[in-house]
C-alpha positions as CSV (number, residue, x, y, z in Angstrom):
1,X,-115.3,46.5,-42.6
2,X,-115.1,43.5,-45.4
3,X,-111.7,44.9,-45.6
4,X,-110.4,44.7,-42.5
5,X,-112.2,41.2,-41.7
6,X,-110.5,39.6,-44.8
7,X,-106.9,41.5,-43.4
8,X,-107.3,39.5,-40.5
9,X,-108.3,36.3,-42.2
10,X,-105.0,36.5,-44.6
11,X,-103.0,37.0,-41.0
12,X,-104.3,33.9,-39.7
13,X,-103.7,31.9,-42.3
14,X,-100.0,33.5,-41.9
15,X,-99.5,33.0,-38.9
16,X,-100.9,29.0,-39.0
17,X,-98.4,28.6,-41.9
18,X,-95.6,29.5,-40.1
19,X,-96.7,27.2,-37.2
20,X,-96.6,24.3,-39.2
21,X,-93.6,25.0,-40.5
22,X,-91.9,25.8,-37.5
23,X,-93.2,21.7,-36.4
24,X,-92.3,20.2,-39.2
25,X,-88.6,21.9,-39.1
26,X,-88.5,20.6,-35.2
27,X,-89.8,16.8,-36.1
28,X,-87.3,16.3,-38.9
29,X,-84.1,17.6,-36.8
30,X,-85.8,15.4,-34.0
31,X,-86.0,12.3,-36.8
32,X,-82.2,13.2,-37.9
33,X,-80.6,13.6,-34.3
34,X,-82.0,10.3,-33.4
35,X,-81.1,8.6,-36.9
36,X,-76.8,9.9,-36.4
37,X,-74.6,7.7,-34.5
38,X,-73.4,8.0,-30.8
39,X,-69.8,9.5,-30.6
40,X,-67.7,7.5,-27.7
41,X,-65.2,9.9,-25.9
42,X,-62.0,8.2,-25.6
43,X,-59.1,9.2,-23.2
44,X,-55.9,8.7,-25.1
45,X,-52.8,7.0,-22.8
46,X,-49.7,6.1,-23.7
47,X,-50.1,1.7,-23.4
48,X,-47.6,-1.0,-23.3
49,X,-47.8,-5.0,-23.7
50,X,-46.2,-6.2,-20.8
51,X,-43.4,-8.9,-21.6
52,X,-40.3,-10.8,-20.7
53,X,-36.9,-9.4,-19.8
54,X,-34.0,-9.9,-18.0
55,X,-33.1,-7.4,-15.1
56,X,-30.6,-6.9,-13.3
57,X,-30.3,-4.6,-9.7
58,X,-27.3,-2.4,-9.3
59,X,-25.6,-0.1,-7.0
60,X,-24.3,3.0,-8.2
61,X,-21.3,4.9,-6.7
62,X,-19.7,7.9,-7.9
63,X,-16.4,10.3,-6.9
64,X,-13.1,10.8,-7.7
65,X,-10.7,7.8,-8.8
66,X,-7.3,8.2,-6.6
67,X,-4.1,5.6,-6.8
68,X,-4.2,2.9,-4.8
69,X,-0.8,3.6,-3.6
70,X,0.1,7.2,-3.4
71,X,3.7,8.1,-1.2
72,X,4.4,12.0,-0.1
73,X,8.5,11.5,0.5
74,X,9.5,14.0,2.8
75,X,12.8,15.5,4.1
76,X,14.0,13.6,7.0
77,X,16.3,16.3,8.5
78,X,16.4,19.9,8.0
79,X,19.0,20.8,5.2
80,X,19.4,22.3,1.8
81,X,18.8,20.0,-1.6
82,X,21.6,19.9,-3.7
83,X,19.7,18.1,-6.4
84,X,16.0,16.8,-7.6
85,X,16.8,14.4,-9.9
86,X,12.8,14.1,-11.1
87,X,10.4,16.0,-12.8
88,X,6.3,15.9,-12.9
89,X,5.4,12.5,-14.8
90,X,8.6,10.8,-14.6
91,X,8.3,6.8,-13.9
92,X,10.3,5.6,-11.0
93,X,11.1,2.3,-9.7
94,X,11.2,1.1,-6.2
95,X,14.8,1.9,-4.2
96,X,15.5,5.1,-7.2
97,X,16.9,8.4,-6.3
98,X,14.4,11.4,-6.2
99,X,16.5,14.1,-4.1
100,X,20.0,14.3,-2.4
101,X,20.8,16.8,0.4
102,X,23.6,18.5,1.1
103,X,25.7,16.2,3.1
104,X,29.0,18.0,3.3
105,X,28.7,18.5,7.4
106,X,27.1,15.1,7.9
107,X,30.2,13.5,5.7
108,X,32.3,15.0,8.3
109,X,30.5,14.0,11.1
110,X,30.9,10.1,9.4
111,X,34.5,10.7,9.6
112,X,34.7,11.9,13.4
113,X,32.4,8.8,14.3
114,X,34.7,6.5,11.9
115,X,37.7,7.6,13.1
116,X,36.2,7.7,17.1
117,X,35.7,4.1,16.2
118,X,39.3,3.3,15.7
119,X,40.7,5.2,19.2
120,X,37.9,3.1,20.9
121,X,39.3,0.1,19.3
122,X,42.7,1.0,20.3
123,X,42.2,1.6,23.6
124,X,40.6,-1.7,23.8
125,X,43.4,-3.5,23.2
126,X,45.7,-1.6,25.2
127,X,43.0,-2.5,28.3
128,X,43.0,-6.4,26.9
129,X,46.9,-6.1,27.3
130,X,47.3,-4.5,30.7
131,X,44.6,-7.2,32.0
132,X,46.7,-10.2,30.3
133,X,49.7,-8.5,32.2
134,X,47.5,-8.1,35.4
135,X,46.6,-12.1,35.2
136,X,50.4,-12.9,34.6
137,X,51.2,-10.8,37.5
138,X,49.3,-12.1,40.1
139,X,49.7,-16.2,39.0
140,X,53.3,-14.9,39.7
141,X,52.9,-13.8,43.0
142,X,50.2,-16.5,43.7
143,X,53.1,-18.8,43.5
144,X,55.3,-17.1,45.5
145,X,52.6,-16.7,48.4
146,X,52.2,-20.6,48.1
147,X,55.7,-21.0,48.9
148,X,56.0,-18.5,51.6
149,X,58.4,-16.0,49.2
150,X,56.4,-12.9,49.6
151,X,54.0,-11.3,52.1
152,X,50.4,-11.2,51.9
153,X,50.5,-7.7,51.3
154,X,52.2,-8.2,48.0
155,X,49.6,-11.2,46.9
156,X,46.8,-8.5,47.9
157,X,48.5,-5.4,46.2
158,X,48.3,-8.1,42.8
159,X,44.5,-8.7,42.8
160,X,44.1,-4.9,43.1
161,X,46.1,-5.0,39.9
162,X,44.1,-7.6,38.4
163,X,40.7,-5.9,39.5
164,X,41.7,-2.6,37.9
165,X,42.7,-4.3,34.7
166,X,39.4,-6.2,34.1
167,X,37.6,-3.3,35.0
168,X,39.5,-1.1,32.5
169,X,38.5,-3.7,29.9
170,X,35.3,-3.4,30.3
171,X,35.0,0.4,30.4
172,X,37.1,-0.3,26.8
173,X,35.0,-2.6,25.6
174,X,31.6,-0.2,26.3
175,X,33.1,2.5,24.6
176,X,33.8,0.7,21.2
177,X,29.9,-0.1,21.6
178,X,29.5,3.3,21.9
179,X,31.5,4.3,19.1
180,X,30.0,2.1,16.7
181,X,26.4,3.3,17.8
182,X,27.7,6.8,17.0
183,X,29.0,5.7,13.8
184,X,25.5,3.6,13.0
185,X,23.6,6.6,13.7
186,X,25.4,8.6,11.6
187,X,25.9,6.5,9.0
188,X,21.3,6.8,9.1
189,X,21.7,10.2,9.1
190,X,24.2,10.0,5.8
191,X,21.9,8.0,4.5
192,X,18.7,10.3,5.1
193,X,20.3,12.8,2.8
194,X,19.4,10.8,-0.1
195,X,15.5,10.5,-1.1
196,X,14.6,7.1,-2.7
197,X,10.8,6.3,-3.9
198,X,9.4,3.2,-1.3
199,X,7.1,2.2,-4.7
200,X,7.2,2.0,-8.4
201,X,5.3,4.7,-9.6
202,X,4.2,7.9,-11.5
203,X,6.0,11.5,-9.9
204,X,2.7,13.3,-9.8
205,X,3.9,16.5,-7.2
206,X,6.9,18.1,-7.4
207,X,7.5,20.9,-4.4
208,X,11.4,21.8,-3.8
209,X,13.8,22.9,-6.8
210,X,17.4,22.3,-6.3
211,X,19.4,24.8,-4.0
212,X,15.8,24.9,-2.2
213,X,15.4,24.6,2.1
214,X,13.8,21.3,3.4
215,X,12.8,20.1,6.8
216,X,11.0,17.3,7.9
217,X,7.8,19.5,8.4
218,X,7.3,21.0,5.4
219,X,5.7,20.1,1.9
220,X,6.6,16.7,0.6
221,X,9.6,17.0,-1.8
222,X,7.9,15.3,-4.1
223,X,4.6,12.9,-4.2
224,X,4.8,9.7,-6.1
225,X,1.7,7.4,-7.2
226,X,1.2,3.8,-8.6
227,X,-1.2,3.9,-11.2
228,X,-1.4,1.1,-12.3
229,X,-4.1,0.3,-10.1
230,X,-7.0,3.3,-9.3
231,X,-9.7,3.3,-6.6
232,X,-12.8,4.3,-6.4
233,X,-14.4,5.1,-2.7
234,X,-17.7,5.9,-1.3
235,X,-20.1,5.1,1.3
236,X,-23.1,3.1,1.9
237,X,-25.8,2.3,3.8
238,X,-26.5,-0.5,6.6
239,X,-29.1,-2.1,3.6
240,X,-26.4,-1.9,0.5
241,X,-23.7,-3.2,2.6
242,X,-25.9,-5.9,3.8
243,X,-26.3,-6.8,0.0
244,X,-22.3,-6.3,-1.1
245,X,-19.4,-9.0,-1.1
246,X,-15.7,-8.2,-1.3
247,X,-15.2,-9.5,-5.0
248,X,-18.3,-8.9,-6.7
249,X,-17.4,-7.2,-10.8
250,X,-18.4,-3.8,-11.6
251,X,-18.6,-1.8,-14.4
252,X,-17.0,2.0,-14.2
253,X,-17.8,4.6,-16.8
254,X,-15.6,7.8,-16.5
255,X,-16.8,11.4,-17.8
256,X,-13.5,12.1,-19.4
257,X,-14.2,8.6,-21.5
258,X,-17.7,8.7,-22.7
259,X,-18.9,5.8,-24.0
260,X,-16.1,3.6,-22.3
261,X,-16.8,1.5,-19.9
262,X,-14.1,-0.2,-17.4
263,X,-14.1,-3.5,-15.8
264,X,-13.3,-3.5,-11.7
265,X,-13.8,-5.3,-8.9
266,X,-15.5,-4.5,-5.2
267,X,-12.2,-4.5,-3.3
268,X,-13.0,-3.8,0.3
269,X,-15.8,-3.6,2.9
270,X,-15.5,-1.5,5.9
271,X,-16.2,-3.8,8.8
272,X,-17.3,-0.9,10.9
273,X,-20.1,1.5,10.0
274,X,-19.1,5.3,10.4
275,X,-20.8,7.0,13.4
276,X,-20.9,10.2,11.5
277,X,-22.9,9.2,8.7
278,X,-23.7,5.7,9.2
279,X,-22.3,4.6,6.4
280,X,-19.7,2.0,5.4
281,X,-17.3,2.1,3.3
282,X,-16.3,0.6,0.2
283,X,-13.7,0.4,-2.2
284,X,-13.7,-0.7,-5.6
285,X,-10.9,-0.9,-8.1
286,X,-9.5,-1.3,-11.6
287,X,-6.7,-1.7,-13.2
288,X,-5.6,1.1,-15.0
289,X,-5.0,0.4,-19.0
290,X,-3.1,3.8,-19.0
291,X,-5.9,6.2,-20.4
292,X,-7.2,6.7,-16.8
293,X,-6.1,9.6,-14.5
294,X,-5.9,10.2,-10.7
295,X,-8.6,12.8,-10.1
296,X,-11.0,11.7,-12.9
297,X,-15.0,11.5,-12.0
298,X,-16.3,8.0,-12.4
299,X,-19.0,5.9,-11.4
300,X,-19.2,2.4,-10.6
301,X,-22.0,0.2,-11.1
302,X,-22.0,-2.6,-8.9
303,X,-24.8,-5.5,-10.1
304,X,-26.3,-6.8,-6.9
305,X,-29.3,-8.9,-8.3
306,X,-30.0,-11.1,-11.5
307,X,-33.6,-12.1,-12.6
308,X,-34.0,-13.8,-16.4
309,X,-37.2,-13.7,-17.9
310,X,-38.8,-11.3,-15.3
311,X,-41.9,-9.7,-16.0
312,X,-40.9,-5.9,-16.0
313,X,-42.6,-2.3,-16.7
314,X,-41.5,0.5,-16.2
315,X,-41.6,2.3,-12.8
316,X,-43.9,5.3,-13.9
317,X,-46.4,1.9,-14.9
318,X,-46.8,1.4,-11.0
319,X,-48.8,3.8,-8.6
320,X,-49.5,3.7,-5.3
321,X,-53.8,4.1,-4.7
322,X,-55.6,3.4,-1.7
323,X,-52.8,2.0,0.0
324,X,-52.2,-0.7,-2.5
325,X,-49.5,-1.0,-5.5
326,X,-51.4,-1.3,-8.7
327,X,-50.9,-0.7,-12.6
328,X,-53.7,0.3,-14.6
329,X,-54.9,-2.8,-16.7
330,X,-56.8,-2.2,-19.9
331,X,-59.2,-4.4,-20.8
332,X,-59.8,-3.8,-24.4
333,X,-61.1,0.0,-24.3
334,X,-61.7,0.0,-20.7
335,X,-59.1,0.7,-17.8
336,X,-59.6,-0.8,-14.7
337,X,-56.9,-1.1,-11.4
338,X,-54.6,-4.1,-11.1
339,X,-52.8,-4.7,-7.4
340,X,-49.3,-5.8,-8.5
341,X,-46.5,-7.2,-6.1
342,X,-43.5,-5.8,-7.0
343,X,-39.9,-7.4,-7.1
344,X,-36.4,-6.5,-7.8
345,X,-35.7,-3.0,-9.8
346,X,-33.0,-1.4,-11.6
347,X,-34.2,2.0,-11.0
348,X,-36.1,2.2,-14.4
349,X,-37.7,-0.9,-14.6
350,X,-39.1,-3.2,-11.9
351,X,-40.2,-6.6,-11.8
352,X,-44.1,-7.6,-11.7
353,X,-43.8,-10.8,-9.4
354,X,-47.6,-11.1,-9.2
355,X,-50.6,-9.6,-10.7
356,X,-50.1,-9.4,-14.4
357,X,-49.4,-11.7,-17.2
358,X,-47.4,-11.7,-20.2
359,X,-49.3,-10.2,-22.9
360,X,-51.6,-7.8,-20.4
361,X,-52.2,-4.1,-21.7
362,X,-51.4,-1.7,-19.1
363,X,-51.2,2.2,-19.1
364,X,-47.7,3.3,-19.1
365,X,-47.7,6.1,-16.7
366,X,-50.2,5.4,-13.8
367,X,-49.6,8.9,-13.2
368,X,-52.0,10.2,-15.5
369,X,-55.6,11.1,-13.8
370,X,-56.9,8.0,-15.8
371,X,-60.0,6.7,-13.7
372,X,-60.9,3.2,-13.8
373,X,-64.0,2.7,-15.5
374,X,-62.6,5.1,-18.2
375,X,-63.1,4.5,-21.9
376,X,-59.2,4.9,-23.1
377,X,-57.9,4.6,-26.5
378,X,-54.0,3.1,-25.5
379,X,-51.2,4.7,-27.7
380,X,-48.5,2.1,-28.2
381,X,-45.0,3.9,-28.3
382,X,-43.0,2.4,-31.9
């Protein structure tokens, strides 16, 4: 019995012990959780001090550069070419030889019309004559009517004469016109046998060999381009046109060329809009220094807009929340919504015309899922 009694006793005491322990452990990590410091959580966003620039708003069009002149010389009559007197990249000059024909037939046909020329001619004169003979004639017997020599009948029989022989004068006379129409139109067509270029130019397609059938509808014989000067087309909208003037500079950067840029000029304005598309279209052009081809991909960049000193951030910088444009101002730790007014924009940047300062902290992105309110540590990009 004393046994058991002083079992329990040493249990108790135990069991107390432990107790005490157990509260003493408990008040001392109570006493050191409330003696640590208080971790912040920070959000960390990309940041950006927002500053001065100059901007500038530009049009972009892009496609294929082509000549600005560009002449497909054709055939002008059926035939065979007995000569292509150019090859593929040759330089021509206005008025020179590409092609002859074969002209043997139409040579011939000169010399008919030539020498159908001369008869006409001929016969002319031989009319002229018999109507000088025709006037002599009746004067004669005129006079011999006034003094009662010869009949009536003979005075009449002589202005027949004279009729006839001004008539056959003038059928003379109309077929020397006709002759030398014939021999005009021939001459043309002697002339069409030979191909000349209309331009000074590059020989950029060449169709037909020597020996080689040609007719009017067929390929070009050859396709000649001036160079010198390339274009650039596209179209634009009712808003971009509105914004465009025939003259304006632009810069044009060609994939062939990387890191070459070329200096051109907006050459043309469509005064009507295309139903199709609603577009207008445009031309802009540049001279060519020679390391430009026809068929190249380039695009121009037209600058519409200058602002110096315009308070810019990047487009990503400006979100649209609640209906209103605003950046995402931060206020030393804190981030906190901003309505901007936007102005002009390149396309990367755009310009803050009202609702920050120089100086002002703002999140880069206002894409991010940054609340405002938020505690934010701002990274600065180097």
């Amino acid at each position: 019995m004393r046994s058991h009694v002083t079992h329990s006793v040493f249990t108790l005491i135990a069991v107390s012990g432990i107790a005490l322990t157990l509260s003493a452990c408990r008040e001392a990590e109570t006493a050191a959780a409330a003696a640590a410091p208080v971790v912040e959580h920070r959000v960390d966003v990309p940041a950006m001090k927002v500053g001065a620039t100059d901007l500038e708003s530009t049009l972009q069009i892009s496609g294929n550069l082509a000549p600005r002149t560009r002449v497909a010389i054709f055939a002008k009559l059926p035939g065979t070419l007995s000569r292509v007197a150019v090859e593929i990249g040759d330089r021509v000059r206005a008025g020179q030889t590409v092609a002859t024909m074969d002209r043997r037939e139409i040579d011939a046909q000169v010399d008919a019309a030539a020498a159908a020329v001369n008869v006409a001619h001929a016969g002319l004169e031989s009319a002229e004559a018999a109507l000088a003979n025709a006037v002599l004639e009746h004067e004669r017997a005129q006079k011999l009517f006034d003094t009662g020599a010869i009949a009536k009948q003979r005075l009449d029989a002589g202005d027949t004469t004279l009729r006839s022989a001004s008539a056959q004068r003038d059928l003379a006379t109309a077929t020397v016109a006709q002759a030398d129409a014939a021999l005009r139109r021939a001459r043309e067509v002697q002339r069409d046998t030979t191909l000349t270029s209309p331009i000074d130019g590059v020989v950029v397609e060449r169709n037909y060999d020597a020996g080689s059938l040609a007719s009017p509808g067929d390929k070009p014989v050859v396709i000649v381009a001036d160079l010198r000067v390339l274009k650039l087309e596209a179209g634009v909208s009712e808003l971009e046109a509105g914004r465009l003037r025939t003259g304006m500079r632009a810069r044009i950067s060609v994939q062939a060329r990387p890191g070459e840029t070329f200096d051109g000029r907006l050459a043309a304005i469509a005064p009507e809009v295309d139903a199709r598309n609603r577009h207008f279209a445009i031309e802009v052009r540049t001279n060519n220094p020679g390391s430009l081809l026809s068929g190249m991909y380039a695009t121009a960049t037209i600058p519409v807009e200058h602002v110096s000193g315009a308070l810019a951030v990047p487009r990503d910088a400006v979100a649209t929340r609640d209906g209103r444009r605003v950046v995402l101002k931060v206020d030393g730790t804190t981030v906190r919504e901003a309505p901007v007014t936007e102005g002009l924009s390149n396309g990367t940047q755009v310009e803050i015309a009202s609702g920050l300062t120089a100086g002002d902290v703002i999140v880069a992105d206002a894409r991010r899922d940054v609340a405002p309110g938020a505690r934010v540590n701002p990274i600065f990009s180097r």
